[in-house]
C-alpha positions in Angstrom: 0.0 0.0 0.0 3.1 2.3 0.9 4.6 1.7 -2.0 1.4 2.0 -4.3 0.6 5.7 -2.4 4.4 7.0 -3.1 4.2 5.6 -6.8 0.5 8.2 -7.4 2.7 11.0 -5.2 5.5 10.5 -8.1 2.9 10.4 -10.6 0.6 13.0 -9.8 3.7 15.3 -8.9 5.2 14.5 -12.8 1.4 15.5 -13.6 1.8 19.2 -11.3 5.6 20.2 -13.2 4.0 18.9 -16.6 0.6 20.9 -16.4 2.0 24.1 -15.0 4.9 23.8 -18.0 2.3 23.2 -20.2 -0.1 26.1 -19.1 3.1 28.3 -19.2 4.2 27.8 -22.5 0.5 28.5 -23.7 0.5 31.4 -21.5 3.5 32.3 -23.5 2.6 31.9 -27.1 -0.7 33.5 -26.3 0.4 36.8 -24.3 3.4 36.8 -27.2 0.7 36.8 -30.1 -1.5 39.2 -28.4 1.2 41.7 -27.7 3.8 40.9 -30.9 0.4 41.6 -33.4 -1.2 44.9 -32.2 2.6 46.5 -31.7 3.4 45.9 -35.1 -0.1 47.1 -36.6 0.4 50.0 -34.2 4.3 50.6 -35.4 3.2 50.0 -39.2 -0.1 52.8 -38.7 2.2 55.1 -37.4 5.3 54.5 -40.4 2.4 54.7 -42.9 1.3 58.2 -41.5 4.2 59.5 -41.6 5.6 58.8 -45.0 1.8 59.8 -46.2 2.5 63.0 -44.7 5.8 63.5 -45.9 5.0 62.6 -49.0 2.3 65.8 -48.9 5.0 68.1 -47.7 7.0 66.6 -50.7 4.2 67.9 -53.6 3.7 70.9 -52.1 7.6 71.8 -52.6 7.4 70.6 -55.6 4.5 72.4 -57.0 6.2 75.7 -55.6 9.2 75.3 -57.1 8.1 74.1 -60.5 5.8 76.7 -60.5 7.9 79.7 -59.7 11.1 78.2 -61.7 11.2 75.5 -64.2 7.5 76.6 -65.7 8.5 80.2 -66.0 11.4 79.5 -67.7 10.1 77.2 -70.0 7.6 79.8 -70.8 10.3 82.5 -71.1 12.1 80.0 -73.3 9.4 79.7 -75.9 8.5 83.4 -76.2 12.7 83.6 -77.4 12.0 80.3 -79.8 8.9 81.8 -81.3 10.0 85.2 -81.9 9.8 85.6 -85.1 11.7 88.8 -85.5 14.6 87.1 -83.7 14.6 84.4 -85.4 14.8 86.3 -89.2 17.5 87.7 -87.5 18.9 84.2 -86.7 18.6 83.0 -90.0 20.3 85.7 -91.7 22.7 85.3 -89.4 23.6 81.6 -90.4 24.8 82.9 -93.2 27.2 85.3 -92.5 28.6 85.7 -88.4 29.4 89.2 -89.1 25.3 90.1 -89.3 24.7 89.2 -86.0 22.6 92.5 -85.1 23.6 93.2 -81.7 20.8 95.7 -81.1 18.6 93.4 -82.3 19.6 90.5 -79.6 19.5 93.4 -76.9 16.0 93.8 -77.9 14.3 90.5 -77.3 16.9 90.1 -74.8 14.6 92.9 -73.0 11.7 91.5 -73.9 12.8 88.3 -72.4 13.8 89.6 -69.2 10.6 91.7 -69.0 9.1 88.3 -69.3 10.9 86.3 -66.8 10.1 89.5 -64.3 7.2 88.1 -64.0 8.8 86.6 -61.0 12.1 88.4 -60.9 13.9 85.6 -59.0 13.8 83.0 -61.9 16.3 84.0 -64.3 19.7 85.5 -63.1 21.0 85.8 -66.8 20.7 84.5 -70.2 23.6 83.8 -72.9 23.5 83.2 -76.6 25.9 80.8 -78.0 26.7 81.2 -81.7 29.8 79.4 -83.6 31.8 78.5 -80.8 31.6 82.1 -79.8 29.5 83.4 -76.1 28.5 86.3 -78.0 25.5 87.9 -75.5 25.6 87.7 -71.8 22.3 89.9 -70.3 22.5 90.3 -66.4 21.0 92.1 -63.7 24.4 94.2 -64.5 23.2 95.3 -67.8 24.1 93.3 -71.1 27.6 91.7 -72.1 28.8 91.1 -75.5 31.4 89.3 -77.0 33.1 92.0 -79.1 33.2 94.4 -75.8 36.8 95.7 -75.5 37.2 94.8 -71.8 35.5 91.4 -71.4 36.2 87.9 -72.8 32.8 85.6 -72.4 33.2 82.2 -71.9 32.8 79.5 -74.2 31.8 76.2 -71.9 32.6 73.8 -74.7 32.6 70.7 -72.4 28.9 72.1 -70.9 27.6 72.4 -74.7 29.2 68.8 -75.4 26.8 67.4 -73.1 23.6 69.4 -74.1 24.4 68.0 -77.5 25.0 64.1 -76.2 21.9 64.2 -73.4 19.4 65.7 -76.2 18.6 63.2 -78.1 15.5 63.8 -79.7 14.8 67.1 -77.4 15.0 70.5 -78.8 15.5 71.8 -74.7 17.2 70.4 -72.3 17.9 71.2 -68.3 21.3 71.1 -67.3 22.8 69.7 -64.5 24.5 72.9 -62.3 27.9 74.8 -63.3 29.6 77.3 -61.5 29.8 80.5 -63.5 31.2 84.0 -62.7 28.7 86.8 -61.8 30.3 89.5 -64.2 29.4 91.9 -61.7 32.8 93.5 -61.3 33.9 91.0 -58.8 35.8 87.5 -59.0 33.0 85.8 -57.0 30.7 82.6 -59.1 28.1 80.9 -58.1 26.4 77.7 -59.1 23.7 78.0 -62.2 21.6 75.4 -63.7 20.5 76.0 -66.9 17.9 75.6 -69.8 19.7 75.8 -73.0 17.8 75.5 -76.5 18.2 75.8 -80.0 16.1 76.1 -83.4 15.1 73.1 -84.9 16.9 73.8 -88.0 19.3 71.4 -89.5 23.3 73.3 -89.0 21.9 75.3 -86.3 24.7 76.5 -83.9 22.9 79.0 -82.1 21.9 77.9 -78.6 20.0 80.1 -75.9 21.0 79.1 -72.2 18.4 80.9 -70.0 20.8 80.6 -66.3 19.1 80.2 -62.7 21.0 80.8 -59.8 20.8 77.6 -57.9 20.5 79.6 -54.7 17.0 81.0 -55.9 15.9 77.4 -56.2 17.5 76.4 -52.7 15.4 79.4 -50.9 12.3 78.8 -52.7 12.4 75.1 -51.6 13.4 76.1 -48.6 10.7 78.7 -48.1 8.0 75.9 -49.2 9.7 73.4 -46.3 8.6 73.5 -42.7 11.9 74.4 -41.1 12.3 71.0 -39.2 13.0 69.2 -42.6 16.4 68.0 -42.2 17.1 68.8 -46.2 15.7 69.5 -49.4 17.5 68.6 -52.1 16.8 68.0 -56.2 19.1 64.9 -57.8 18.3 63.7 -61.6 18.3 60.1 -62.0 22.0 58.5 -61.7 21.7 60.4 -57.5 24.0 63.2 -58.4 22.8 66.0 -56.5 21.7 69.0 -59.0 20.8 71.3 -55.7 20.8 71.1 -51.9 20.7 73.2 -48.9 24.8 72.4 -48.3 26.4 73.9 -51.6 29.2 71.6 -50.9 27.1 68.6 -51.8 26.2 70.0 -55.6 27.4 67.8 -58.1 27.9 64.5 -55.8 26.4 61.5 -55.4 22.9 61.9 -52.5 22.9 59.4 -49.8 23.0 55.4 -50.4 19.3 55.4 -49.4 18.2 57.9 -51.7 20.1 56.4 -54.5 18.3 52.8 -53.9 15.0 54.4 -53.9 15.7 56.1 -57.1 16.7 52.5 -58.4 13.3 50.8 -56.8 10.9 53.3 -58.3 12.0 52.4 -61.9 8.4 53.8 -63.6 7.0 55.0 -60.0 7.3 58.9 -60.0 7.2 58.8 -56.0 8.5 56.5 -53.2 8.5 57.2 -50.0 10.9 55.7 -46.9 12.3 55.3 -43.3 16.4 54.7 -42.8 18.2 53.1 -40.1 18.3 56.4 -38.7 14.2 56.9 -38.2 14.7 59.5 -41.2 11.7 60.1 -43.3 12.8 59.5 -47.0 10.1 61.1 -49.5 10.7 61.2 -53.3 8.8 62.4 -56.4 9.8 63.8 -59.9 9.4 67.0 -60.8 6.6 67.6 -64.2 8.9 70.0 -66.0 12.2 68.3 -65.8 13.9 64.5 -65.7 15.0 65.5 -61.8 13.5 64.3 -58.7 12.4 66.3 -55.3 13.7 64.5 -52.1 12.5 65.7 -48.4 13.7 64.1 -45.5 12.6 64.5 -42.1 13.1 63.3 -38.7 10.4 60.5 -37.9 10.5 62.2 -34.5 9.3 65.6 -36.0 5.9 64.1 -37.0 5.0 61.6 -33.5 7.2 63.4 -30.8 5.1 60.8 -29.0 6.0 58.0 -31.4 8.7 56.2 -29.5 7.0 56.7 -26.0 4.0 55.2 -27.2 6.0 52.3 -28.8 7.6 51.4 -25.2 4.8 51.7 -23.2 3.0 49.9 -25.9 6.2 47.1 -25.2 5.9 47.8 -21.5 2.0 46.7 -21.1 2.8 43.5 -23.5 5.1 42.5 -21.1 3.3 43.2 -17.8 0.1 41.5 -19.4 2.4 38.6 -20.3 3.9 38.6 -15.9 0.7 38.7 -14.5 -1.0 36.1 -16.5 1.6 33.6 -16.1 2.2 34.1 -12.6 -2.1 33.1 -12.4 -1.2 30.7 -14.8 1.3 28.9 -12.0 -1.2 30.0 -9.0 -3.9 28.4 -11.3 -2.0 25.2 -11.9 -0.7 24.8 -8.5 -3.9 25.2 -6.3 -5.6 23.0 -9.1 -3.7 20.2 -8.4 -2.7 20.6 -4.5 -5.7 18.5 -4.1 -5.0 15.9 -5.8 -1.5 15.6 -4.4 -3.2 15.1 -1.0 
């Protein structure tokens, strides 16, 4: 009998350690699912917001900045290719340099200026290219030509080399930025990007370069931004940075992150994304040029609250997960105390 009533003490003792083991690891996977599933909703809602909303910020810079640069220019552009009394002059002037009517290019020089005044912080100068020659400079300094006594314009052959390789097909064409002197009476330059056209007329070697100062686009974009944007920056498509609040940064290659985005979106003409370092990424391509917009933002900036809620979201999914297995092993042992007796 002795022997019979220690073997159901073993037994029903195995029985205890294997039932509270059992309702532990069930306590486990259950408090685990319950807590892993609604923290991971809750961090994807919150991720989802805020690339939506930076994405928002994003089309609003770029509808500023097209809107107040690359579309007035454009415009200004094709007021210069459609003048008709410029271009008779252009034509005579094929064929024979020496009738270049210099009075005549100041004229619709004017009239293009007046033009681009509509907003007065588009175009900082234009130049007409003709035979390897700058011949016409116009600046908020007056007008330059080639033939004046104390001033040599350059030529920028290796900048027309690539308007003629990147064309293709395209009578315009946006180029990347160049630094260029300000002809002001100083030795300072600047950075310029430029829209540089030509007639579509076969032996044409007159081009028209309407110049921006890249600065105007940096202050307009910076203007548009809500001042916790960490930067605002335009690349074109290989990720070399065309402008960006550092000037430093013009003409290298944007951030690694940027660059695969740029290689993800293949068709897409916006992408949006978080880093490693809880940086909003937004992207979207400008309508008036072959460049793309970038904003990014501290993740931070949008939920202040973001990563408090997301450890006290942690912190209740763990002292759900305490309490109910310490019931759990109260559960299993008052349960079978009796049965032990």
């Amino acid at each position: 009998m002795r022997f019979s009533l220690a073997g159901m003490k073993t037994q029903f003792t195995y029985i205890s350690i294997k039932f509270v083991t059992c309702t532990a690891i069930i306590t486990l996977i259950s408090v685990l699912t319950a807590g892993i599933f609604p923290f991971y909703y809750f961090n994807q809602n919150i991720n989802n917001e805020m690339m939506q909303y930076n994405m928002q910020q994003l089309y609003y810079i770029r509808n500023i900045t097209d809107s107040r640069i690359f579309r007035c220019a454009f415009s200004a552009m094709s007021d210069l290719l459609f003048a008709k009394e410029f271009s008779d002059n252009f034509y005579s002037s094929q064929q024979e340099p020496s009738l270049i009517n210099y009075s005549y290019v100041n004229s619709v020089v004017k009239k293009l200026k007046k033009k681009a005044a509509i907003n007065s912080d588009v175009i900082s100068s234009i130049s007409i290219y003709y035979q390897k020659k700058h011949i016409a400079l116009s600046s908020v300094e007056g007008i330059h030509y080639e033939n004046d006594s104390n001033l040599e314009l350059p030529f920028d052959d290796d900048w027309i080399q690539l308007y003629n390789q990147n064309r293709g097909e395209r009578n315009t064409l946006w180029l990347p930025a160049r630094r260029i002197p300000f002809y002001n009476g100083s030795n300072d330059s600047g950075y310029v990007i430029s829209l540089v056209s030509t007639y579509q007329n076969e032996g044409s070697s007159m081009l028209f370069c309407l110049n921006i100062d890249e600065v105007n686009i940096r202050r307009i974009m910076n203007e548009a931004a809500d001042t916790f944007a960490l930067n605002t920056e335009i690349v074109d498509k290989s990720g070399t940075i065309i402008s960006d609040r550092d000037e430093n940064r013009i003409g290298q290659r944007a951030d690694e992150q940027v660059c695969e985005m740029l290689e993800k979106q293949e068709s897409a003409k916006r992408i949006s994304g978080i880093n490693d370092d809880e940086t909003v990424i937004s992207l979207t391509k400008s309508s008036y040029t072959d460049w793309y917009y970038v904003l990014s933002v501290p993740s931070y900036t949008y939920f202040e609250k973001s990563n408090l809620a997301k450890k006290i979201v942690t912190l209740i999914c763990i002292i759900i997960f305490l309490i109910l297995l310490i019931i759990s092993i109260i559960f299993s042992v008052k349960f079978t105390a009796p049965i032990k007796r």
